[in-house]
C-alpha positions, 0 to 999 in steps of 0.5 A, a space after each residue: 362379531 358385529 355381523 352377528 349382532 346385525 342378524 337380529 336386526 334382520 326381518 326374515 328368517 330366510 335373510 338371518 339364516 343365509 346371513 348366518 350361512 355366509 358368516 359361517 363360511 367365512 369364519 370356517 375359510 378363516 380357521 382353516 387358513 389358520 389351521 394350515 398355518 401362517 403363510 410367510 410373506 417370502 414364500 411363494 401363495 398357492 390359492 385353493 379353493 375350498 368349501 369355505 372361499 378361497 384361502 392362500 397356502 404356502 406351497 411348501 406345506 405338506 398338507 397341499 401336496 398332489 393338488 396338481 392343475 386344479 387347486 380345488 380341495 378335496 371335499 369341494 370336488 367331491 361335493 361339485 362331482 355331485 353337481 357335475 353328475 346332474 344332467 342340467 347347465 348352469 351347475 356353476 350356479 348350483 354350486 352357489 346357490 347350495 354350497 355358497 361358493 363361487 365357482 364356474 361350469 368348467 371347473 365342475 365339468 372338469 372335475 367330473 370328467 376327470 374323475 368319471 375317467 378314472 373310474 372309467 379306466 378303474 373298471 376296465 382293469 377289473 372287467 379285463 381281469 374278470 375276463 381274464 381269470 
């Protein structure tokens, strides 16, 4: 609460609304780690990593099923495959500068690879069954 308070005292409007944006992505990282459910100290944490920071879930919750290998969620690959598309480096700081999460090249260079191969091997069963009928 006192962050937001503290906006007024802010000279720019650019300043008060990055401010805005990474109070917002904080409070957002906050509701959905409560949302997922309080994580009870005896379990053993899976830390995800999702477009509001990273929260901490109990690996027994059903809502953190099939993340294998990489613990990002779902909508941040889909919003760093975006990225991972542009031809350019440093996507890493791309990823910061628009989502407001830190995250690095590999991981987005992973995502897309992994995600390029499916669709890759999706293709060639369609193009194979085309040829084929």
């Amino acid at each position: 609460m006192e962050d937001i308070q503290n906006l007024s005292n802010l000279n720019s409007l650019y300043e008060i609304e990055k401010q805005l944006d990474e109070i917002w992505t904080d409070l957002g990282g906050k509701i959905l780690e409560s949302t997922i459910g309080n994580v009870p100290t005896n379990h053993r944490l899976k830390k995800l990593q999702t477009k509001f920071g990273e929260i901490e879930v109990s690996t027994t919750s059903d809502l953190i099923n099939g993340f294998t290998g990489q613990k990002i969620s779902h909508y941040l690959q889909e919003k760093l495959l975006y990225i991972g598309q542009m031809d350019c480096y440093e996507r890493g700081e791309i990823a910061q500068m628009l989502l407001n999460i830190k995250t690095n090249d590999t991981a987005i260079y992973r995502i897309t690879d992994k995600i390029g191969n499916k669709v890759w091997r999706f293709l060639k069963v369609k193009i194979l069954e085309i040829l084929c009928s």
